[in-house]
C-alpha positions as CSV (number, residue, x, y, z in Angstrom):
1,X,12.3,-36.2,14.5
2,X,9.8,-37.7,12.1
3,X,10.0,-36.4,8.4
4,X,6.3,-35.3,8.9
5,X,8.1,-32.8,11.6
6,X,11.5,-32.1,9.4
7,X,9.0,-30.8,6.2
8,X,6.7,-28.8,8.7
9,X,9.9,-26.8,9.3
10,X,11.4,-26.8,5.7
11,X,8.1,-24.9,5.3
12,X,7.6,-22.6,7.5
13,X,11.3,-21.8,6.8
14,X,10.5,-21.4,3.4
15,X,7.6,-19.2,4.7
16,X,10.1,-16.9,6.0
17,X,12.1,-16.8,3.2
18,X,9.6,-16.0,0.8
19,X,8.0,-13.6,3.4
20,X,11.6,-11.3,3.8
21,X,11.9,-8.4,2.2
22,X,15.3,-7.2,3.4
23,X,18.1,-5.7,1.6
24,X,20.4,-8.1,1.2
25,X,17.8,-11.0,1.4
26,X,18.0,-13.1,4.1
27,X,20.2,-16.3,3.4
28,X,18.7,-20.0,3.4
29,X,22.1,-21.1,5.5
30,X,22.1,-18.2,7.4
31,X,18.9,-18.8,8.4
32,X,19.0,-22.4,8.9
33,X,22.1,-22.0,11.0
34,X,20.7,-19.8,12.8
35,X,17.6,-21.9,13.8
36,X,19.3,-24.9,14.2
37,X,21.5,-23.1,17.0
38,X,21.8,-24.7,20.1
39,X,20.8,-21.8,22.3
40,X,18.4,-20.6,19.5
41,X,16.3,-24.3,18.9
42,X,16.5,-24.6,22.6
43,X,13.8,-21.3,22.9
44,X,11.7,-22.8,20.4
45,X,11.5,-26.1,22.3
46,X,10.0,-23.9,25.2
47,X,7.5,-21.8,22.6
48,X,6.6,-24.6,20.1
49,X,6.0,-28.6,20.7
50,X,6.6,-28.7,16.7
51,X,11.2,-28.6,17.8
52,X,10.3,-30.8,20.9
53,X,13.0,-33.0,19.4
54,X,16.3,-31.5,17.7
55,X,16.8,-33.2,14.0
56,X,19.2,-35.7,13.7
57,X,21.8,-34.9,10.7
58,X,19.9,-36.8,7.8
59,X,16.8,-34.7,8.8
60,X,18.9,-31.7,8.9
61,X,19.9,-32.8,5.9
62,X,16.8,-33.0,4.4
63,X,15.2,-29.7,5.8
64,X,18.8,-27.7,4.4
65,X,18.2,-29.5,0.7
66,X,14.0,-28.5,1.0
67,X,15.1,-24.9,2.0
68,X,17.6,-24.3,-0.2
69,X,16.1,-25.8,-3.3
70,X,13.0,-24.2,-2.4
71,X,14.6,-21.0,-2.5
72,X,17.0,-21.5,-5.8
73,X,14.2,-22.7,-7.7
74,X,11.1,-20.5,-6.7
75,X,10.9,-19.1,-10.5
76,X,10.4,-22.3,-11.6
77,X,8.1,-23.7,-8.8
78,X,6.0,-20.4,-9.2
79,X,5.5,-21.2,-13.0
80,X,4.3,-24.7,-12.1
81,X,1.9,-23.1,-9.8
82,X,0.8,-20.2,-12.0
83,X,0.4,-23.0,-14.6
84,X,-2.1,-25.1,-12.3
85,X,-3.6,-22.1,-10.7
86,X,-6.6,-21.3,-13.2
87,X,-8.1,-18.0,-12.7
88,X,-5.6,-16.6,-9.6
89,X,-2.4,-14.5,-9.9
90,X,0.1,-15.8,-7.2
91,X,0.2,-12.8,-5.8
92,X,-3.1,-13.6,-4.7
93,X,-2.7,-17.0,-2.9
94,X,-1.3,-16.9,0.3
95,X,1.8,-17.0,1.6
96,X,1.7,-20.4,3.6
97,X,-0.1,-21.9,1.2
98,X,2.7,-20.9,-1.6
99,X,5.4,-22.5,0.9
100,X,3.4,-25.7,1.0
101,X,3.1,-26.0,-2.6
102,X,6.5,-25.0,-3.5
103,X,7.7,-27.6,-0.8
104,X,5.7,-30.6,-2.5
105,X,6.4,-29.8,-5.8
106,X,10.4,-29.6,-5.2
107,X,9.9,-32.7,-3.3
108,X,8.2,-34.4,-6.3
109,X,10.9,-32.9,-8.7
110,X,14.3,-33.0,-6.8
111,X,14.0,-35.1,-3.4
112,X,14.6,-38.6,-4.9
113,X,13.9,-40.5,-1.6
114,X,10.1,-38.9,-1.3
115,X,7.4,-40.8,-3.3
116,X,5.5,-38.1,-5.2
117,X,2.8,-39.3,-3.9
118,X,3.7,-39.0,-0.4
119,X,4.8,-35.3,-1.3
120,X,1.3,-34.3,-2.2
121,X,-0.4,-36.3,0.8
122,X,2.0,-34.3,3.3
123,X,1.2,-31.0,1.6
124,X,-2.4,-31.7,1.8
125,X,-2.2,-32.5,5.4
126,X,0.1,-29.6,6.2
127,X,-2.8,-27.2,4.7
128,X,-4.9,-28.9,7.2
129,X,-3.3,-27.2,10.0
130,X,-2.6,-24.1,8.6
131,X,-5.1,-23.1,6.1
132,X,-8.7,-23.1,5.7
133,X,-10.7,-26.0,3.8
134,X,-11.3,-23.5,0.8
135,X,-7.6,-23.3,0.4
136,X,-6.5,-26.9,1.2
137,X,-8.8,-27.8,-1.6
138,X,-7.1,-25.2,-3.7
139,X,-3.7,-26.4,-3.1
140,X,-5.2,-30.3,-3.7
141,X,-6.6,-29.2,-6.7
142,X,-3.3,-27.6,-7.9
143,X,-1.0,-30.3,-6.9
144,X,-3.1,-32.5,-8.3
145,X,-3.1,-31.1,-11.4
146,X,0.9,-30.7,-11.4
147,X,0.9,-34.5,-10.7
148,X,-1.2,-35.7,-13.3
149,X,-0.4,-33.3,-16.2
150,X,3.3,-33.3,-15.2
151,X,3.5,-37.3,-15.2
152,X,3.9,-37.9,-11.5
153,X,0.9,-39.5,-9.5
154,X,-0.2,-42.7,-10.8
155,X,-3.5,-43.6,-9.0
156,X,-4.2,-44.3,-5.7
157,X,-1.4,-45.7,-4.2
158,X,0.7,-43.0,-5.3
159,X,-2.0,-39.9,-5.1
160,X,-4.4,-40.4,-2.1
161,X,-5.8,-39.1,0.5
162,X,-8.0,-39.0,3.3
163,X,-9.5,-35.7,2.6
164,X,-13.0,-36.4,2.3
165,X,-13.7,-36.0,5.8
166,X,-15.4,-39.8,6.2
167,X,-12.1,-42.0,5.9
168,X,-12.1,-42.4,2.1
169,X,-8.8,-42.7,0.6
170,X,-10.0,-40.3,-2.7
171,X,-7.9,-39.7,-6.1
172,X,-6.1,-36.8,-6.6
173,X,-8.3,-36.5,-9.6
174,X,-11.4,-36.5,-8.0
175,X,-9.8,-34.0,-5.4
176,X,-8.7,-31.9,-7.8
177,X,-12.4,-31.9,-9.9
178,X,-13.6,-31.1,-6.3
179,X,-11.8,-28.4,-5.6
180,X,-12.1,-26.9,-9.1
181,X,-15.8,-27.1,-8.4
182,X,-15.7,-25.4,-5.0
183,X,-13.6,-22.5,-6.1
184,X,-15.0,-19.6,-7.2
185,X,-15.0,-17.9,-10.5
186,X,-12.5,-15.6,-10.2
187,X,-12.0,-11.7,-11.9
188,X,-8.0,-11.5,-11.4
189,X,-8.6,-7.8,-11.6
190,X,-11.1,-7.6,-8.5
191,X,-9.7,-10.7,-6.9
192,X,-9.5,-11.2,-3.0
193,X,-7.0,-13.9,-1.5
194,X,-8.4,-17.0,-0.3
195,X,-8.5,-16.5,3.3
196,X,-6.2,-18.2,5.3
């Protein structure tokens, strides 16, 4: 399993975390154990080409530290967020785009063996799949702002990415200009989610 594949789980994991509203909450162990089953993973093999291949332990390793962190330190990653997020509540943004962010940005803070670079390209590229162009500029434009501000992302070779559509590797500060740009002016009061 490719770590492209291991942080595609850690956040739609995540997703489900955040998304859970039971009483008691649904535990990150509980829940990793449980997908990480045997018998469980082998029913998502047959649903979803994403577990084609079972992670080995350093990815499970990897997906449990993601999942974990993610959830012990959502406060915090939610303030980062809010911080970045000019003009929305986070009630507003979406659910899969909050586990993407949250993702990168504990990636960037506590995974020592991502590049912060690389955590911000993979988000970016995750919100390809899953969200809509409005929103993947959205989250761009916040992470990008997290990098800079926040002393991560040092030019291009730590903050790129191909999202320009013609094969241009772009700065996250241009990205994040962009998407500032494209977003609408928002009334928080009378505000409508992105769609996605």
């Amino acid at each position: 399993m490719k770590r492209r594949t291991a942080r595609t789980i850690a956040v739609r994991l995540s997703f489900a975390l955040s998304e859970n509203h039971g009483d008691p909450p649904l535990d990150p162990i509980e829940l990793i154990n449980q997908t990480f089953d045997e018998e469980y993973y082998l029913t998502l093999q047959e649903e979803d080409e994403l577990y084609a291949e079972a992670p080995d332990e350093k990815q499970l390793d990897y997906i449990t530290r993601v999942v974990t962190g993610v959830q012990e330190r959502t406060a915090e990653l939610d303030e980062y967020i809010q911080k970045y997020s000019v003009g929305w509540k986070i009630g507003r943004i979406p659910g899969t785009a909050m586990a993407i962010m949250r993702v990168a940005i504990f990636e960037v803070l506590y995974v020592s063996d991502v590049p912060e670079g690389s955590a911000i390209n993979e988000a970016v590229e995750l919100a390809k799949q899953y969200e809509t162009d409005e929103t993947r500029a959205f989250i761009n434009g916040i992470l990008g702002s997290f990098s800079r501000s926040e002393g991560y992302g040092e030019g291009c070779d730590e903050g790129c990415d191909d999202v320009d559509g013609e094969g241009t590797a772009v700065e996250i500060g241009e990205l994040e200009d962009k998407a500032q740009a494209e977003m609408p002016t928002v009334d928080t009061e009378e505000a409508k989610p992105v769609k996605g």
